[in-house]
C-alpha positions as CSV (number, residue, x, y, z in Angstrom):
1,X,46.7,69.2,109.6
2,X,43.0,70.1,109.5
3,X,43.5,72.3,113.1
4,X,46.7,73.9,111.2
5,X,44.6,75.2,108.1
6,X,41.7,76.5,110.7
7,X,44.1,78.8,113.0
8,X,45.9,79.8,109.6
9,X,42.3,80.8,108.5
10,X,41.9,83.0,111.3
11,X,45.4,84.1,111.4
12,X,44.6,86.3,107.7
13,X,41.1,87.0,109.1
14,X,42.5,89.2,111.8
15,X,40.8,92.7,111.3
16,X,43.8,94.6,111.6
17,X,45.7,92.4,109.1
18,X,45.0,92.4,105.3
19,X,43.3,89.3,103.6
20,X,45.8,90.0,100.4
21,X,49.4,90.1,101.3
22,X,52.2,91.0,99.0
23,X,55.8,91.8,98.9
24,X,58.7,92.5,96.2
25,X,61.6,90.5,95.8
26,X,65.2,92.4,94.7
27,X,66.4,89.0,92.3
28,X,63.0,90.0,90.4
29,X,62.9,93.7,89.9
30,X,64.6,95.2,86.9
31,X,67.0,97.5,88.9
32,X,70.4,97.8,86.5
33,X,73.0,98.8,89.3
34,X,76.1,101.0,87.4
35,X,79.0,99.5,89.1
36,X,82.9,101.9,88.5
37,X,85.7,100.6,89.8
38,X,86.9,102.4,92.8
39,X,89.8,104.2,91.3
40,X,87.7,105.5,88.5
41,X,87.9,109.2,87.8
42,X,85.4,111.4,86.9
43,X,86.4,114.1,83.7
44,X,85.0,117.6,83.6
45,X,83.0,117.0,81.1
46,X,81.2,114.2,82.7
47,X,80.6,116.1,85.8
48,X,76.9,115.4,86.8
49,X,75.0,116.8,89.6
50,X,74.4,114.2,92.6
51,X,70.9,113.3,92.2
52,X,71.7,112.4,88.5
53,X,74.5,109.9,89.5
54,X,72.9,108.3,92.4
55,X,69.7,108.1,90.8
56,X,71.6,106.3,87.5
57,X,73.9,104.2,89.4
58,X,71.5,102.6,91.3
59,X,68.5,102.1,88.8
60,X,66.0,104.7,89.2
61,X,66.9,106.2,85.5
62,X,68.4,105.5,82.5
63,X,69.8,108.2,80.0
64,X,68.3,107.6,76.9
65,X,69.4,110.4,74.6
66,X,70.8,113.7,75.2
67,X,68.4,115.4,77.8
68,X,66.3,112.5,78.0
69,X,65.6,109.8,80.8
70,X,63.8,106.6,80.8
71,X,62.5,105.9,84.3
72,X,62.6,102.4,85.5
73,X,60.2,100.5,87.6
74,X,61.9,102.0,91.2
75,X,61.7,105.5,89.5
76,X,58.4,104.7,88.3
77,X,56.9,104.0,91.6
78,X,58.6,107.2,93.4
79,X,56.6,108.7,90.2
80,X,53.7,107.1,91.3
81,X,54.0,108.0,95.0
82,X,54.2,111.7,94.1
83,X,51.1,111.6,91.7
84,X,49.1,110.3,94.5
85,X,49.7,112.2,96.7
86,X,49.0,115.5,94.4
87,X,45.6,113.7,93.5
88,X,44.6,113.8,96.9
89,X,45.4,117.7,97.6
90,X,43.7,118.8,94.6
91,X,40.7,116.2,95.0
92,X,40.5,118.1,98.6
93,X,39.8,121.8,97.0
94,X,38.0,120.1,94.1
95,X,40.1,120.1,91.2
96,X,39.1,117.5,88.3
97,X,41.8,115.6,86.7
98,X,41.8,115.3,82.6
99,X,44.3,115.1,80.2
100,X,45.1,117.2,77.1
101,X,46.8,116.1,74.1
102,X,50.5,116.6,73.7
103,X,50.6,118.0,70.5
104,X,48.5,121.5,70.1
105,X,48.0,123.5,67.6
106,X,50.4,126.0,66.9
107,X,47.6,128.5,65.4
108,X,46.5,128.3,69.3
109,X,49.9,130.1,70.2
110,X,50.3,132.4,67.5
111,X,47.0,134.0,68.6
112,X,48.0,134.5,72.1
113,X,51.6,135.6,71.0
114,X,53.8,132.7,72.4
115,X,54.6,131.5,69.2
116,X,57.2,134.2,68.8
117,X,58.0,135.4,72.6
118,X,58.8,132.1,73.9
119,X,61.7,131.4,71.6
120,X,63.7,128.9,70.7
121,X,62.7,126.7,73.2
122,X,59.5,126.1,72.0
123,X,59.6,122.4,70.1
124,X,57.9,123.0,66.6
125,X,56.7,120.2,64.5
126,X,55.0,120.1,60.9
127,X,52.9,117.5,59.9
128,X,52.5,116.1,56.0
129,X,49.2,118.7,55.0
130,X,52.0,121.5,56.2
131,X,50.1,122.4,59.8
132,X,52.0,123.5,62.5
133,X,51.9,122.2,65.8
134,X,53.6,122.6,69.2
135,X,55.2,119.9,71.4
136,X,53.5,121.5,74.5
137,X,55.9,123.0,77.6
138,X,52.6,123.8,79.0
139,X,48.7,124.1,78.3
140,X,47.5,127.3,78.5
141,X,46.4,127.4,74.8
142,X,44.9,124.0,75.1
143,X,43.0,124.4,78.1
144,X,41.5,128.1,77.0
145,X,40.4,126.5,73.7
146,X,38.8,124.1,75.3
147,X,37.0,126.7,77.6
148,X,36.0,128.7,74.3
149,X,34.0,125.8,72.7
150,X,31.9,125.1,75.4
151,X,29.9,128.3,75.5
152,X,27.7,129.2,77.2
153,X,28.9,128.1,80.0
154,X,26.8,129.4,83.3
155,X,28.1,131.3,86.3
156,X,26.6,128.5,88.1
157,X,29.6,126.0,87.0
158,X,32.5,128.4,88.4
159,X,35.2,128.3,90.0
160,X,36.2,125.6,87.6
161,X,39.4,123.9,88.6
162,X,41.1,121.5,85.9
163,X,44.6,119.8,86.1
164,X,47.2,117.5,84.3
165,X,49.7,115.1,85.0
166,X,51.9,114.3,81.8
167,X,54.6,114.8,79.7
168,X,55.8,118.4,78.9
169,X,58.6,119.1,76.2
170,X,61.3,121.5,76.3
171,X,64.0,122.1,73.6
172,X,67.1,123.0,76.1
173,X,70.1,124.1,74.7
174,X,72.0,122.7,77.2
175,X,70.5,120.3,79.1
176,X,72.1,119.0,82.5
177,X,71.7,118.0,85.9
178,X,69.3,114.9,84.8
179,X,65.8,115.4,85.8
180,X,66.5,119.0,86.9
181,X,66.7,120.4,83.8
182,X,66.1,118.2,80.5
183,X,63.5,117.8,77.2
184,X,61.0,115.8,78.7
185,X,59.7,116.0,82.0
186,X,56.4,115.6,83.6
187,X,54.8,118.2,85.2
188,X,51.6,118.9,87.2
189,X,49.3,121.8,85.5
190,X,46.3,123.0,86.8
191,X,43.9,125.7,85.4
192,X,41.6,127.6,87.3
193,X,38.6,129.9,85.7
194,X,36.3,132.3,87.5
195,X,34.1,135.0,87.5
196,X,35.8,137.8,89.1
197,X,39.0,138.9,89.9
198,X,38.2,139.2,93.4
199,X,37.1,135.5,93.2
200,X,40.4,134.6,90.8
201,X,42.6,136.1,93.8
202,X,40.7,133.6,96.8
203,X,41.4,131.3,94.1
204,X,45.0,131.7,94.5
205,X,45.0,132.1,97.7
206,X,43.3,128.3,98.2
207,X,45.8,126.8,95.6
208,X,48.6,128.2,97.2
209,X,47.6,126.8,100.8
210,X,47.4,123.4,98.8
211,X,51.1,123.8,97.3
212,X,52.5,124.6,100.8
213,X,50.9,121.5,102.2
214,X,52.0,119.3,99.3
215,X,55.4,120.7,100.5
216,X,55.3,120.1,103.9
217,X,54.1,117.0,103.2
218,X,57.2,115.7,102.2
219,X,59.1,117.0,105.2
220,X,62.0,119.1,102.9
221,X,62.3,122.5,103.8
222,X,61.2,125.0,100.6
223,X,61.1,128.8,100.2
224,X,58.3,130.7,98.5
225,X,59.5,133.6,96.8
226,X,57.9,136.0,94.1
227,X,58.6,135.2,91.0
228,X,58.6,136.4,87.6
229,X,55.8,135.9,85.4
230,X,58.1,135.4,82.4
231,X,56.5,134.5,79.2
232,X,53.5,132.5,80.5
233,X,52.7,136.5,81.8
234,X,50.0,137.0,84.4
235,X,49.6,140.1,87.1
236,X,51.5,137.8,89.5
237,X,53.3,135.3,90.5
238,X,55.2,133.1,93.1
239,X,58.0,130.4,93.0
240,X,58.4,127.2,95.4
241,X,62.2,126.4,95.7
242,X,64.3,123.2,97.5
243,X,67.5,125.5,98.3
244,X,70.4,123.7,96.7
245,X,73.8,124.7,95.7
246,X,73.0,122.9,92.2
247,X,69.8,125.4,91.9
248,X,70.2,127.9,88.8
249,X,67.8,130.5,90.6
250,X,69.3,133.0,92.4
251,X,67.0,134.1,95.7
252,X,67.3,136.9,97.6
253,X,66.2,136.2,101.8
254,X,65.2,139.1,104.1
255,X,67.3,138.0,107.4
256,X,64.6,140.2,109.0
257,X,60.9,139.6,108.0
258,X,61.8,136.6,105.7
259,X,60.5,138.7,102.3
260,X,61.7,136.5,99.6
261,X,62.5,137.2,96.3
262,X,63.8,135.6,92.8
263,X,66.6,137.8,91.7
264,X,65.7,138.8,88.6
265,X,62.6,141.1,90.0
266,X,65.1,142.7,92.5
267,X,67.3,145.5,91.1
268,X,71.0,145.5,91.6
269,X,71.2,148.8,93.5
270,X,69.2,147.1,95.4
271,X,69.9,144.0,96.3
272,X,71.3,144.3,99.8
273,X,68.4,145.6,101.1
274,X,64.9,144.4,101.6
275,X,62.1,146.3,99.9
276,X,59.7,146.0,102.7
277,X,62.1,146.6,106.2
278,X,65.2,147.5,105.0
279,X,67.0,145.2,106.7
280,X,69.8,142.9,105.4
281,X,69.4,140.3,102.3
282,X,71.0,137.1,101.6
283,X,71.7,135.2,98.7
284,X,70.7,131.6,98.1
285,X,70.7,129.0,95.1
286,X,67.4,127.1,94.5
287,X,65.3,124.4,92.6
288,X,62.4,125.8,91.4
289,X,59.8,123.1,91.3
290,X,57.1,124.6,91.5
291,X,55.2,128.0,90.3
292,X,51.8,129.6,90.1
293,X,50.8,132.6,87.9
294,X,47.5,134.4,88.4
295,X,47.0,135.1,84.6
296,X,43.7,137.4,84.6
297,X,42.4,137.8,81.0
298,X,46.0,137.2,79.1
299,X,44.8,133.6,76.9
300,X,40.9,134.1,77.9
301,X,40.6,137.4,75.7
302,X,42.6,136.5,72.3
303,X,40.9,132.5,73.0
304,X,37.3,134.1,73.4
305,X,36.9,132.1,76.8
306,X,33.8,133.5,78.4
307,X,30.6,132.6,80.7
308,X,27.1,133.5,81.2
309,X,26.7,136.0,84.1
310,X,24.2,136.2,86.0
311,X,22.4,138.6,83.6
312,X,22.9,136.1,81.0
313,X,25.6,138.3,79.5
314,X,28.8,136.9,78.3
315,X,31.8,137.9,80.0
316,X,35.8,137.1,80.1
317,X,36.9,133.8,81.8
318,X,39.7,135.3,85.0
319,X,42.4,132.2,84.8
320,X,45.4,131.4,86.9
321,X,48.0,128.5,86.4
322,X,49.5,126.3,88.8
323,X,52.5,124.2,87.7
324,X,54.8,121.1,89.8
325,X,57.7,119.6,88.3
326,X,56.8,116.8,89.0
327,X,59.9,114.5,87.5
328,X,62.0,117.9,88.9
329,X,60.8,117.7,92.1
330,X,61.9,114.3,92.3
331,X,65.2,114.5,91.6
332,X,65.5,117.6,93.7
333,X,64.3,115.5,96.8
334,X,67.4,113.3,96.1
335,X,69.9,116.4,95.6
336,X,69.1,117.5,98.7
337,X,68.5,115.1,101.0
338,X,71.3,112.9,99.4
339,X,73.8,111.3,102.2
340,X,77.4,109.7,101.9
341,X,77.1,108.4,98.6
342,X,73.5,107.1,99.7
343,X,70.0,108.4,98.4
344,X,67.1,109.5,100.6
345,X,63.5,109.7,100.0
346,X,60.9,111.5,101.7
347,X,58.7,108.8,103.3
348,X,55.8,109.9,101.3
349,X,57.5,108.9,98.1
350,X,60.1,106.3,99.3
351,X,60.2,103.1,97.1
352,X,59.6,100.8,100.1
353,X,59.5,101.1,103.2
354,X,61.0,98.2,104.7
355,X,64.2,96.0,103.0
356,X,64.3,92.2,104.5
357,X,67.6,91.3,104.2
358,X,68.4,86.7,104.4
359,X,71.0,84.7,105.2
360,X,73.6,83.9,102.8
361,X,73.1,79.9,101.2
362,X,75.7,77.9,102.7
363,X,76.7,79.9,106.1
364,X,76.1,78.9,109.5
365,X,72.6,81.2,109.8
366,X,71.0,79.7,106.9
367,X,68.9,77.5,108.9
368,X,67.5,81.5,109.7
369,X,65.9,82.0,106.1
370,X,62.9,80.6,107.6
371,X,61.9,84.0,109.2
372,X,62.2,86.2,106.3
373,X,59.2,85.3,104.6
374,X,57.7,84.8,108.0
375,X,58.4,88.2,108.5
376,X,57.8,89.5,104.9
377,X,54.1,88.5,105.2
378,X,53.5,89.5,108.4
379,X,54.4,93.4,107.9
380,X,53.3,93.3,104.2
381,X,49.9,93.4,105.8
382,X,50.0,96.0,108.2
383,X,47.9,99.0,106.9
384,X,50.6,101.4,105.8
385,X,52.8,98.6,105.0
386,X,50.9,96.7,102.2
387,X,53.2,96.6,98.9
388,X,56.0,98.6,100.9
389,X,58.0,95.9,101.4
390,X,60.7,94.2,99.6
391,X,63.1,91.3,100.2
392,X,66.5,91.2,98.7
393,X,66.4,87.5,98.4
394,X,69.8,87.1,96.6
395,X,71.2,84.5,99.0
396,X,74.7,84.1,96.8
397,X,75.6,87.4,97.8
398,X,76.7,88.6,102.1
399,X,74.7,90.5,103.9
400,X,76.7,93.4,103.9
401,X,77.1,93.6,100.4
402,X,73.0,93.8,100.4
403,X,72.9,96.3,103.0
404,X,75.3,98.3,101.1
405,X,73.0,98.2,98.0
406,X,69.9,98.9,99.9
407,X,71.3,102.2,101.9
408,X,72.4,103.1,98.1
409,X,68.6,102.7,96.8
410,X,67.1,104.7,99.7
411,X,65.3,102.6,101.8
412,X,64.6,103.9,105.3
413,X,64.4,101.0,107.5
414,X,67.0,97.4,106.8
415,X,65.9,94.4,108.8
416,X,68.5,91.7,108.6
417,X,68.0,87.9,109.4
418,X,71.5,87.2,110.7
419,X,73.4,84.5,113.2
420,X,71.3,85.7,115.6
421,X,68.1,84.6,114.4
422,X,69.4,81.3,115.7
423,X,69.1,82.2,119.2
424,X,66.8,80.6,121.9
425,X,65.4,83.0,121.5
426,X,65.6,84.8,117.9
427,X,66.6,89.0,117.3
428,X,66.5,90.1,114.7
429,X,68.9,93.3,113.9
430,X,66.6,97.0,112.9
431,X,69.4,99.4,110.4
432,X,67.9,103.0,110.6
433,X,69.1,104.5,107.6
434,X,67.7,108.1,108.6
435,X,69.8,108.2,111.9
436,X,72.3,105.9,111.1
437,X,71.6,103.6,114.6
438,X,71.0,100.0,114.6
439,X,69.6,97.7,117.5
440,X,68.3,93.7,117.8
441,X,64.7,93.8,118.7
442,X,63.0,90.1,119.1
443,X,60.1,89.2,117.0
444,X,57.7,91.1,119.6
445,X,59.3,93.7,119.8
446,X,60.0,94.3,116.0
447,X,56.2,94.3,114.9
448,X,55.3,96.9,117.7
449,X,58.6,98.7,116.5
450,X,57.2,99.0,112.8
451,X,53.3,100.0,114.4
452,X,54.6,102.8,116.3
453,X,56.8,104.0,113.1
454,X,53.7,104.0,111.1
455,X,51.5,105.4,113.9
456,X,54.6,108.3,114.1
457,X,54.5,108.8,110.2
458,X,50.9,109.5,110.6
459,X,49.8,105.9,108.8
460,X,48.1,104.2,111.3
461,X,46.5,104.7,114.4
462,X,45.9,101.5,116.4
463,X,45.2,100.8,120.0
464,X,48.1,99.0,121.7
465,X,45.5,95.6,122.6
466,X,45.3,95.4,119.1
467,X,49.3,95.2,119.0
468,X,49.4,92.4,121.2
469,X,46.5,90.7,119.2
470,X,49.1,90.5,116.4
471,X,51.8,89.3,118.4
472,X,49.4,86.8,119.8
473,X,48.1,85.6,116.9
474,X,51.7,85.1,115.2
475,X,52.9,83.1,118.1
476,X,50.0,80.6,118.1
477,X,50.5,80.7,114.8
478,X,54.2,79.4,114.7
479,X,53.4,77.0,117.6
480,X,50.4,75.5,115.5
481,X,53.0,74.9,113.2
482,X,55.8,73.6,116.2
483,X,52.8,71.3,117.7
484,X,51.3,70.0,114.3
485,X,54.9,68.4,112.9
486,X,55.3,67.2,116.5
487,X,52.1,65.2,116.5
488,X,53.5,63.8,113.0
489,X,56.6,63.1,114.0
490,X,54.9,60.9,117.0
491,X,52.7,59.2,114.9
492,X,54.9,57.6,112.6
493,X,57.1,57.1,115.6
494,X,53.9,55.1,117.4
495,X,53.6,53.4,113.6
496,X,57.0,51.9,113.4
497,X,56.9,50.8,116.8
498,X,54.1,48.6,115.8
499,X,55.9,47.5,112.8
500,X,59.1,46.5,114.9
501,X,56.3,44.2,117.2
502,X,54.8,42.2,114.5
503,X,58.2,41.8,113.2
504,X,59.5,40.2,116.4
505,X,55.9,37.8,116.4
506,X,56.5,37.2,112.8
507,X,59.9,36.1,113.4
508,X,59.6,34.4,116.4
509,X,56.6,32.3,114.3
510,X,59.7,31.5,111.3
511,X,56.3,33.4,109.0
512,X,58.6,36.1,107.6
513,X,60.0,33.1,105.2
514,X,57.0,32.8,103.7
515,X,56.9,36.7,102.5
516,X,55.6,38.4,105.2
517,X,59.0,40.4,105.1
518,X,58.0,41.9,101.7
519,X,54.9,43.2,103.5
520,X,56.7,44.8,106.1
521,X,58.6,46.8,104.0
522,X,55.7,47.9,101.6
523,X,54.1,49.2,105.2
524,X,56.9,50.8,105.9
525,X,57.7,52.5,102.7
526,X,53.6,53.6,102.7
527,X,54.0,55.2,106.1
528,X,56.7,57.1,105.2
């Protein structure tokens, strides 16, 4: 036993193997599944779009109210998932998270104007001394105000880039489409200040680049049209969009030169034509989810935001916006990506990675469970994979009721423990829920099946000796285990063999009347 916990020591010492391994288990995440019977109907009024249903029926969300969603743990980790990976594109052009209180005061928006021009939209609350205050859609007033009491602040400090990640409120008169448009969502603002316009535009120009790789980043294909400024105002603006049937923006798409447009900006005598090369223009539906505004002096003048210039002069703050729906975007990466019934997630922001799927108790493969833990710990410490995996360990259920449940939730890759994990030699059968093909790959060949996907996903790179070093290692590794109950098994074989001899003495002797029987048995019992 000693030579067991030695090689297991060295097994989690491995350098390309995490020390910590975890995984998730399905029987102990709080996912309540919305089961209809098949010949239920669906009424016009209940008509939903398909990234609310899917994400409800298998959950990711819970309506809580009219317009407002509750996001459970899987939902919470997508959230999670997206949040990192804004963090890191704003940490790369050096934007400094904070965060801004919900509530601002609505004196703040009556002195740039919004109080009025934004509408009914605009959540007002009153508190008991009588003072108004806004349930902010966004933070322009806040973040401006914030600028203003600090002065003087040097030329030295600019650009300044600040952003968000919270809740935002919105008082929709008819809210629909679950997360696409509702009365709380969570959105990512950032605010930028500089000292010039000309400096305000490379601005722009840097946080734009960092929008478009955000995008790209999670593999969906998005337009970027000019938008309208709207009431946030601004010289200009431009709009990201997922293009969906279910979107309530109507683009217009040069088939020529790819000039892109929101509708509203494009006039209708005009809107067969493109402004720039006169060629043809199409119409598409999109999700906005995101939008960026370059806002010049519109909240830094009536706010009083200003700087030191180098003359030690004060002078106006140039601002610009930049705003992802984040909760939006979300759901939008499910209405558009959505398959037969079945979600799909980016892999950036998939909920795991990996589903193990077990025997059922009581079938013939049972004797199989073994390997799923096996597994389980083996690929929950792959870099790329750690906390990405999850087993559905609810053994009183089949396997293809499982599989059924785990295509629904979105995860990319199945790996199911079946009858012919009972072979000589054990497979092991790999579902690809992106393509839709499945194969039996042995124990080998599965763990340099999951390094290439994450070397392919851009998650890992790994030389191929240290891919057999893992393969090794898990094989001496099992055979440790093989060899070390053999030995057992052969000593207590060797100990009852003794037993049997000094029985047959003892009897032949007529000693076992005398109690030496009673001996025997306490012998054997200790052994055992």
């Amino acid at each position: 036993m000693a030579l067991l916990n030695v090689s297991c020591l060295r097994y989690y010492k491995l350098s390309n193997v995490q020390a910590v391994r975890h995984y998730h288990r399905v029987s102990k995440l709080f996912q309540p599944l919305s089961v209809k019977p098949k010949d239920a109907t669906v009424t016009k009024d209940e008509a939903i779009s398909i990234s609310q249903k899917l994400l409800m029926d298998t959950g990711i969300i819970s309506l809580r109210s009219n317009g407002m969603f509750a996001l459970l743990p899987l939902g919470e980790r997508v959230m999670m998932k997206l949040t990192k990976l804004i963090d890191k594109e704003m940490s790369c052009i050096g934007a400094q998270r904070l965060s801004l209180p919900l509530l601002t005061s609505g004196d703040l928006w009556k002195k740039t104007g919004r109080w009025e021009s934004t509408g009914q939209e605009l959540l007002k609350i009153e508190d008991r001394h009588g003072k108004e205050y806004v349930l902010s859609p966004t933070h322009e007033e806040a973040i401006t105000s914030l600028m203003s009491e600090i002065y003087p602040f040097s030329f030295r400090q600019l650009p300044l880039r600040l952003y968000q990640i919270n809740s935002k409120f919105r008082d929709e008169m008819k809210p629909r489409f679950g997360l696409l448009r509702c009365r709380e969502f969570i959105m990512k603002d950032l605010y930028t200040f500089d000292n010039s316009v000309e400096a305000a535009h490379d601005t722009y120009q840097e946080i734009c680049s960092a929008y478009d790789r955000i995008f790209h980043r999670l593999r969906i294909p998005f337009l970027k049209v000019t938008g309208d400024c709207g009431s946030i105002g601004g010289t200009h603006s431009h709009e990201y969009h997922y293009i969906s049937p279910t979107g309530e923006d109507t683009l217009c798409v040069c088939d020529n030169c790819g000039n892109s447009k929101n509708a509203e900006l494009v006039s209708s005598d005009k809107s067969d034509s493109c402004d720039k090369c006169g060629s043809h223009v199409h119409q598409v539906a999109g999700i906005e989810v995101g939008h960026t505004f370059l806002l010049g002096t519109k909240y830094s003048k009536p706010l009083k935001a200003l700087y030191q210039n180098e003359s030690g002069k004060p002078e106006l703050l140039q601002m610009g916006c930049y705003g992802i729906g984040v909760s939006r975007l979300l759901a939008a990466s499910v209405e558009v990506l959505a398959e037969d019934k079945n979600i799909k997630w980016p892999w950036e922001i998939v909920p795991f990675k990996i589903c193990l799927i077990g025997p059922k108790k009581g079938s013939k493969e049972a004797s199989s469970a073994l390997w799923v833990d096996h597994l389980a710990e083996v690929m929950s410490g792959m870099p790329g994979l750690l906390d990405e995996v999850v087993v559905d360990d609810r053994d009183r259920l089949t396997i293809g009721k499982r599989v059924m449940e785990a295509k629904q939730s979105g995860y990319p890759f199945i790996i199911v423990v079946g009858k012919r994990a009972c072979e000589m030699v054990p497979m092991f059968e790999l579902l690809d829920c992106t393509t839709g093909k499945s194969e039996f790959l042995s124990h080998k060949m599965l763990i340099n099946w999951c390094v290439e996907q994450l070397r392919r996903q851009g998650k890992m790179s790994i030389h191929q000796k240290r891919v057999s070093k893992i393969d090794q290692s898990d094989w001496i590794f099992i055979c440790l285990q093989m060899c070390t109950s053999l030995i057992y098994f052969m000593q207590i074989c060797v100990t009852f063999h003794e037993i049997l001899l000094v029985y047959r003495k003892d009897k032949k002797s007529d000693i076992v009347q005398n109690g030496s029987r009673d001996g025997i048995l306490c012998s054997i019992v200790a052994c055992t």
